[in-house]
N, C-alpha and C positions, 0 to 999 in steps of 0.2 A: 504494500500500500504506500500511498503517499509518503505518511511520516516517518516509516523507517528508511524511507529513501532519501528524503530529504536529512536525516539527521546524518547518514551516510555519506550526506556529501559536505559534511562540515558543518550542517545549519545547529543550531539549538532548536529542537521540536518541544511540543506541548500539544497534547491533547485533550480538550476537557469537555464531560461526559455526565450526564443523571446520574448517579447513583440509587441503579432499578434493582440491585439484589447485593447482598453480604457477599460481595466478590472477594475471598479469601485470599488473595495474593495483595491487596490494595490497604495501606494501611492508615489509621489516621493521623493526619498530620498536626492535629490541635488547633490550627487554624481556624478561628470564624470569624463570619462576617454579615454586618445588618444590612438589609436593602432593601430599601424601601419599592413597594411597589403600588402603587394608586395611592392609598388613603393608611396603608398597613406596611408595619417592616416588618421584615421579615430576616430568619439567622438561619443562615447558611456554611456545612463544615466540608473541608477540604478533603478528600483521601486521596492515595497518591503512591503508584507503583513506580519503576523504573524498565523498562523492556526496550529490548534493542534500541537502546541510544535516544527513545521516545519517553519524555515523562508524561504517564498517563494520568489525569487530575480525577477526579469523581465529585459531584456535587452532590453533600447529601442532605437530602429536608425530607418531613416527611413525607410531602407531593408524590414526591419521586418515589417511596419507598411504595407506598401504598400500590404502585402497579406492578410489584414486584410477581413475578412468575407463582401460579397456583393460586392466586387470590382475584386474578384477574384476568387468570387463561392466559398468561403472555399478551393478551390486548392492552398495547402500551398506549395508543391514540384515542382508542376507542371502542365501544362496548360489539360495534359493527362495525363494516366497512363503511364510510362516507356519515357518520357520526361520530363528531368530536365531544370528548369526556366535558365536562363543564369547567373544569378549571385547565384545562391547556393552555388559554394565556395566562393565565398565574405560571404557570409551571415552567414553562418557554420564556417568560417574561424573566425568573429567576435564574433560567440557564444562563440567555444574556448577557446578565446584570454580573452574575458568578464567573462568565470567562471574560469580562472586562476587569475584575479584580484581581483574579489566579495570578498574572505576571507580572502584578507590583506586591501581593502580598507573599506571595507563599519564597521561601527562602528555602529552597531546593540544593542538592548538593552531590545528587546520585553521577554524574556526571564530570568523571575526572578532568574534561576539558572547560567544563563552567561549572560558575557558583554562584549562592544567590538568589536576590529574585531577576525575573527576566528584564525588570525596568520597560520603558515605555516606550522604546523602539522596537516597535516589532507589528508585524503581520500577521493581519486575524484573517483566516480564513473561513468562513460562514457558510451551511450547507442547508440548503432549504430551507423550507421557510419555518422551520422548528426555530432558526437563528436568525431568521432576516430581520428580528430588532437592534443587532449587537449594532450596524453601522450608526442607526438612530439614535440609540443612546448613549453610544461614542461621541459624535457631534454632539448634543443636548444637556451631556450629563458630567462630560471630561473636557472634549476639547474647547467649550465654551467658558472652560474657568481655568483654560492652558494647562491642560495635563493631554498627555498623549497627542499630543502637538504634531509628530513624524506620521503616527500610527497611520496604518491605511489597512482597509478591509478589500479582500477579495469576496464574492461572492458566487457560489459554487448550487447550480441547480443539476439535482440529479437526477428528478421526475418533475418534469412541471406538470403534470394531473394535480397535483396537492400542493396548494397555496395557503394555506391557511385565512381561508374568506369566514371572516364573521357579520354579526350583525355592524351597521355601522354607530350604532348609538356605543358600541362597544370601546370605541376610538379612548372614551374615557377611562376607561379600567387599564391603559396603556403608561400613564402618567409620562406622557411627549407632552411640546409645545403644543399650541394649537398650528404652527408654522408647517406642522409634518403632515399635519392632515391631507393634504391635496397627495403627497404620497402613496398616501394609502385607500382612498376614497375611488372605487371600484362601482361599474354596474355592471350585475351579474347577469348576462345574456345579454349582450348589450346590439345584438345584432340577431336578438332570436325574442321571444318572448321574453321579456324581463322579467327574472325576480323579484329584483329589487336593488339598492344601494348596499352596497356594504363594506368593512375596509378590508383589505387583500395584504398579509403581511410577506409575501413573496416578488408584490410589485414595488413594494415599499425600499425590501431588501436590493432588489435590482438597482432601484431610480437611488437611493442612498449612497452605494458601494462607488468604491474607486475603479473597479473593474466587474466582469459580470464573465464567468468560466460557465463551460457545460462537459462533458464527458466525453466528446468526440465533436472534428469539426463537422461529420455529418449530420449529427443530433442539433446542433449550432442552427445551422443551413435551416434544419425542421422549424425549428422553436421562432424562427421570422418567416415562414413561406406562408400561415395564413391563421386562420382564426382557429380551427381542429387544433393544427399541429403545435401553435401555442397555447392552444387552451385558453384562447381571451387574453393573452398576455403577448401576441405578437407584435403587437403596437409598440409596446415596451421597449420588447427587446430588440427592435428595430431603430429605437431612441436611442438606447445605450451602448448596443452591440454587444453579442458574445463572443466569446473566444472560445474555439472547441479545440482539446486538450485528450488526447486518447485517454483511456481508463488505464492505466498500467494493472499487473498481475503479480502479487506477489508469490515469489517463485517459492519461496521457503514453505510458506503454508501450503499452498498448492502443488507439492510434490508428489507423483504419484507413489517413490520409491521408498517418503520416507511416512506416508500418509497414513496416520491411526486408525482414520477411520474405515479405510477399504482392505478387506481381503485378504487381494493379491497386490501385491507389491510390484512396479514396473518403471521403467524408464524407456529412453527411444529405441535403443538396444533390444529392450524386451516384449517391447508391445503387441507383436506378433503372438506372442505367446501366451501371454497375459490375458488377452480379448482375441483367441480364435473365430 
């Protein structure tokens, strides 16, 4: 994946994540933190493994616990498909808020080529619209009181099906300016029978970020050739332009030769024999 490759080539990596279950290799770092969100703060504690040269962060509240595997069927978004849980933007909203703190607070050390915490230069990468608040409350919440001043967000869509469209009267439960609204202020079938208004936190993520990635430049090409293929958001991304970036493979994981979970064991050598 990405960030063993990037840490591979010299970069300092961070990954930060829910903490959806007692992931036994991840430990606590003692770290917390209040964040405020709409009307209510809220405290937030850090966990935090080290794996191939990536520090992995874990954000734990109990939002995030409560969807933990068997209590919820693994249904982490939603109790169905195309039904979101009632607090997803609390929950997404606290992801954000928690990987805009990780790289000034947490003072990390796993990593004999750095120490410390990450300081404020650095590059957030954002992955759908789980994160498309992180550029907005970058600008609103840091860089308007000069912190994270260099920072720049990438923004990374890997299915635009799933935008995160709410009601728009919801805009408030967001605690933005009211400046960001036009961002996010969405009409939903807007060239079919209309829903209705609503805010779209994936168009937000896009029109925000300093850049706008997808997974391949033929996915790229998709995502602007028309209203299906963007899903109501080809406008957008016709505004901002994407950049399509193959999916890399990590090879470690996906080996067949050394792979736990199959069988037969094989390589290119063997495959002949492996799958007659």
């Amino acid at each position: 994946g990405l960030p063993p490759a990037m840490a591979a080539n010299g970069h300092r990596v961070m990954t930060v994540s829910p903490r959806y279950d007692q992931y036994k290799d991840a430990w606590d770092t003692g770290v917390t933190v209040e964040l405020q969100v709409g009307d209510k703060i809220e405290t937030v504690r850090f966990f935090h493994c080290f794996k191939r040269g990536v520090d992995r962060v874990f954000v734990d509240h109990p939002l995030f616990l409560e969807r933990v595997w068997g209590k919820t069927a693994s249904k982490i978004y939603g109790p169905v498909t195309g039904e979101d849980y009632k607090d997803n933007q609390l929950r997404f909203s606290l992801l954000c808020l928690a990987a805009l703190e990780a790289p000034r607070v947490l003072n990390l050390n796993s990593n004999k080529y750095f120490s410390g915490p990450y300081g404020e230069d650095v590059i957030f990468v954002a992955n759908d619209w789980h994160t498309a608040l992180l550029p907005c409350y970058l600008k609103a919440r840091y860089q308007s009181k000069g912190i994270y001043m260099s920072a720049k967000v990438a923004f990374c869509i890997h299915n635009i099906a799933y935008q995160g469209r709410f009601a728009f009267a919801d805009f408030s439960l967001l605690d933005l300016p009211d400046s960001f609204k036009s961002s996010f202020d969405f009409i939903d079938g807007y060239e079919k029978p209309v829903k209705g208004r609503k805010i779209n936190w994936m168009k937000a993520g896009m029109l925000e970020s300093n850049i706008v990635l997808t997974v391949s430049p033929y996915y790229a090409k998709e995502l602007v050739s028309s209203i299906d293929k963007g899903v109501e958001l080809d406008n957008i991304g016709r505004k901002v332009g994407v950049l399509g970036i193959v999916n890399g493979m990590d090879v470690q994981e996906w080996n067949p030769l050394t792979d736990k979970y199959t069988d037969v064991k094989y390589d290119a050598t063997t495959v002949m024999d492996a799958k007659p």
